[in-house]
C-alpha distance (Angstrom), angle and dihedral (degrees) to the residues before:
residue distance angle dihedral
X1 . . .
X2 3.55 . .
X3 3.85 107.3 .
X4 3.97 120.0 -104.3
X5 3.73 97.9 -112.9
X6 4.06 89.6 54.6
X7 3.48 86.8 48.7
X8 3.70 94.5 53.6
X9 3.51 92.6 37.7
X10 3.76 86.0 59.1
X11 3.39 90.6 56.6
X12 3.48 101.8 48.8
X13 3.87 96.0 48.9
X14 4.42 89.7 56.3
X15 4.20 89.9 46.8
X16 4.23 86.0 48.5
X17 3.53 89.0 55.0
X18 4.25 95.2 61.8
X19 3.26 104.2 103.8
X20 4.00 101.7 -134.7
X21 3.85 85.1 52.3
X22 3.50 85.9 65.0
X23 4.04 98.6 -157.5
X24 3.92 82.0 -61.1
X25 4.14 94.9 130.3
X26 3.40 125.0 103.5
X27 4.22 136.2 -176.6
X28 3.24 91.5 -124.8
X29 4.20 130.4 99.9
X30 3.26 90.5 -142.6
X31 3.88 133.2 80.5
X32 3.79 111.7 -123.4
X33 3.45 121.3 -137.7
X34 4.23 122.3 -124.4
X35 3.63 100.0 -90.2
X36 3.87 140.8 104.5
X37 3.95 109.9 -13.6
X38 3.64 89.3 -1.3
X39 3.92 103.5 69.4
X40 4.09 84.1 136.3
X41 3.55 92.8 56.1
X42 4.04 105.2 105.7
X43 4.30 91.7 43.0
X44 3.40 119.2 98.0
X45 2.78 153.0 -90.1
X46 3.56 104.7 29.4
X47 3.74 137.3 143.1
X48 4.10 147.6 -134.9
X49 3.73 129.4 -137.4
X50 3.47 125.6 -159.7
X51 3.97 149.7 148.0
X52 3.96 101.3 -100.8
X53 3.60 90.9 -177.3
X54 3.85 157.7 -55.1
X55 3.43 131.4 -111.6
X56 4.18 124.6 -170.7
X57 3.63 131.4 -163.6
X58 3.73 124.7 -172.0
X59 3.94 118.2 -115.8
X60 3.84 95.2 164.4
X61 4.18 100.3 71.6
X62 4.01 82.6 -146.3
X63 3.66 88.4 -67.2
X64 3.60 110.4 116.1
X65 4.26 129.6 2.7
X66 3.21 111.5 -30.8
X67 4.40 108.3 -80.4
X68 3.61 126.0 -178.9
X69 3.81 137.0 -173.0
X70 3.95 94.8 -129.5
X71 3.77 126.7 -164.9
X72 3.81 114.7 -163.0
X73 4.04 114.7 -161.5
X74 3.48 121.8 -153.2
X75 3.80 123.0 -169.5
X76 4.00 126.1 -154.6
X77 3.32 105.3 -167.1
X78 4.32 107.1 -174.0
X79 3.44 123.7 179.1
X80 4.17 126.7 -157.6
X81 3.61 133.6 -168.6
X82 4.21 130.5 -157.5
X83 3.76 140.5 133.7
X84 3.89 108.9 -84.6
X85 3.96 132.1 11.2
X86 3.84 88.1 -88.3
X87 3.20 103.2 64.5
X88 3.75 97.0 45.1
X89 3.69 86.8 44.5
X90 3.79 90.3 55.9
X91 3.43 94.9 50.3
X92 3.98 103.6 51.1
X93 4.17 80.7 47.6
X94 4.02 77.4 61.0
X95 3.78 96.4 48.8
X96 3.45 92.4 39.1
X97 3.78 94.6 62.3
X98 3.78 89.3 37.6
X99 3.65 88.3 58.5
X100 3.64 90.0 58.5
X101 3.94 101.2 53.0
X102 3.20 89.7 48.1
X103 3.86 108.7 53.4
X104 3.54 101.6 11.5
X105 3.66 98.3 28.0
X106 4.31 93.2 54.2
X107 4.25 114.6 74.1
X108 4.00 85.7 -154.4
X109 4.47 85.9 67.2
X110 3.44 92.8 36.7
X111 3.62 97.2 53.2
X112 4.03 95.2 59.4
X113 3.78 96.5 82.4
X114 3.49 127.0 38.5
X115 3.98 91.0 -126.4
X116 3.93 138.7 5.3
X117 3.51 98.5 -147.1
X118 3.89 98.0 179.0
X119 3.66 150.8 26.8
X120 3.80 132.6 -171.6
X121 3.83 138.4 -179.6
X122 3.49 124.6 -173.4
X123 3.88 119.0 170.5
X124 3.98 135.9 -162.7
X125 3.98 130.2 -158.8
X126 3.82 117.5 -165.6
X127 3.87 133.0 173.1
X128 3.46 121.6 -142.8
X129 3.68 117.7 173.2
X130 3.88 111.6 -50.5
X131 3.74 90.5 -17.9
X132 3.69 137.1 62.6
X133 3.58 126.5 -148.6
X134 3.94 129.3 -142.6
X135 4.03 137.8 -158.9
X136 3.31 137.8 -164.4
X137 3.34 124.7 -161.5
X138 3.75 125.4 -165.7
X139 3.59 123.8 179.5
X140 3.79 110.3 -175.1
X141 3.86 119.3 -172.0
X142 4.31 119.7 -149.1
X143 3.28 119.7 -173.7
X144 4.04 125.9 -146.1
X145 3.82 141.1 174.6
X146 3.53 111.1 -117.3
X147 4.11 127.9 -171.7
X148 4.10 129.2 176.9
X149 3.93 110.2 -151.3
X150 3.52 110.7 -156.4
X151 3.82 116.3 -92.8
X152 4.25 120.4 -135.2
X153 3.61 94.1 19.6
X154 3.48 112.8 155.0
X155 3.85 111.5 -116.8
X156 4.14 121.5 -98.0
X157 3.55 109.2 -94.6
X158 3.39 103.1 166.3
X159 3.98 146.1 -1.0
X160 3.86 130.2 -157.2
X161 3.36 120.0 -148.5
X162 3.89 114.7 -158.4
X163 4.21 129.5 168.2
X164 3.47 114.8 -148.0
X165 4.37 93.7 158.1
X166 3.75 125.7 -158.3
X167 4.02 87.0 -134.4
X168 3.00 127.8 54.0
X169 3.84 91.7 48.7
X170 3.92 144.3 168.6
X171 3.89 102.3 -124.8
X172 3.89 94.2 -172.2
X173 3.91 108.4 21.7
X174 3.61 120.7 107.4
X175 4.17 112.2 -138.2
X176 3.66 127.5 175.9
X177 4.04 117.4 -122.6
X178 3.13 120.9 -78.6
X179 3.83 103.2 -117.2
X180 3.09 127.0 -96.6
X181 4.26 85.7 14.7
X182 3.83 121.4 90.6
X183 3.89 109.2 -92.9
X184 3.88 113.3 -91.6
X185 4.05 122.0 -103.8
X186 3.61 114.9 -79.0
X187 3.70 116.9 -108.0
X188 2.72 146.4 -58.1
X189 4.00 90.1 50.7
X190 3.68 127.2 165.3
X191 3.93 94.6 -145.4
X192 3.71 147.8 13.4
X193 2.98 162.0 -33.2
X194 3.72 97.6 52.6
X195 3.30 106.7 167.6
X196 4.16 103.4 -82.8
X197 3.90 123.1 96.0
X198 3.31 122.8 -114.3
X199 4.31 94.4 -152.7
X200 3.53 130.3 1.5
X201 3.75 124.9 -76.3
X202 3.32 120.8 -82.5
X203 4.12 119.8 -156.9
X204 3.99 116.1 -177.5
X205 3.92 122.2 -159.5
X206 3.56 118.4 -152.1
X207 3.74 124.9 -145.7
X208 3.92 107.9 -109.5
X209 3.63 111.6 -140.4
């Protein structure tokens, strides 16, 4: 999976490219002050990225290495300032629609996860003083296939292959297990394996690198 800072830092670079943002966006959840390397930081509008959360679900049943279904959210929270309601309205409707060309709207952002599942906007309108304040918060869900290998495994030597079928079968026969294979059901069974092979055993050796 691509890691969660990549992610967000894909996200980030597509918002700092709309033009009314003016580069203001950072992947950060916090809102920088004006100062060194942030001398945009108090203009507005402008805009956060950041990794809202993950959520996992099993696919592997315990089965195999660990494998999860995992939805990443990232939040973009942008804020806008203007005289009345209207005009802040106006310009989140921009932003909003912005948003859209540029992450939904480009094949290169859509291509990083194998799904986006979900999309949500919430938005905010404040007055304070003479001026009133908007945010916009998106919350936009990808969803990825994740797996775990184990770690300090020793490498795979060797396999044995060994045949032991449910049908054909002995019904009646009593056979000792096949070692290192749980013993076979005592008879009278109605279906293999019953503790004869079917073909000879097979062992592969794998070239060690």
């Amino acid at each position: 999976m691509t890691t969660r800072a990549e992610v967000r830092n894909e996200v980030a670079t597509r918002l700092g490219t709309i033009h009314a943002l003016g580069g203001r966006v950072w992947p950060s959840r916090v809102w920088p002050v004006p100062g060194k390397g942030a001398v945009d930081a108090g203009k507005m509008p402008a805009g956060l990225v950041y990794v809202n959360g993950l959520r996992r679900t099993s696919l592997s049943d315990g089965t195999a290495a660990p494998t999860f279904r995992s939805i990443l959210s990232v939040a973009m929270h942008l804020r806008a300032e203007g005289g009345s309601a209207e005009a802040v309205d106006a310009t989140l409707d921009a932003l909003e629609e912005e948003i859209d060309r540029v992450l939904l709207g480009d094949p290169s952002f859509v291509a990083i996860p194998e799904e986006l599942p979900n999309m949500e906007l919430a938005r905010r309108l404040t007055a304070d003083s003479d001026t009133v304040i908007g945010e916009l918060l998106v919350t936009l869900d990808l969803q990825f296939t994740e797996t775990f290998e184990p770690q300090g495994l020793p490498p795979l030597a060797t396999a044995r292959i060994v045949i032991d079928a449910q049908d054909p079968t002995d019904r009646v026969g009593p056979y000792p297990a096949i070692e290192p294979f749980p013993a076979p059901a005592p008879p009278p069974r109605d279906r293999g394996p019953d503790g004869r092979t079917e073909a000879a055993d097979l062992t592969i050796t794998f070239n060690q690198p």
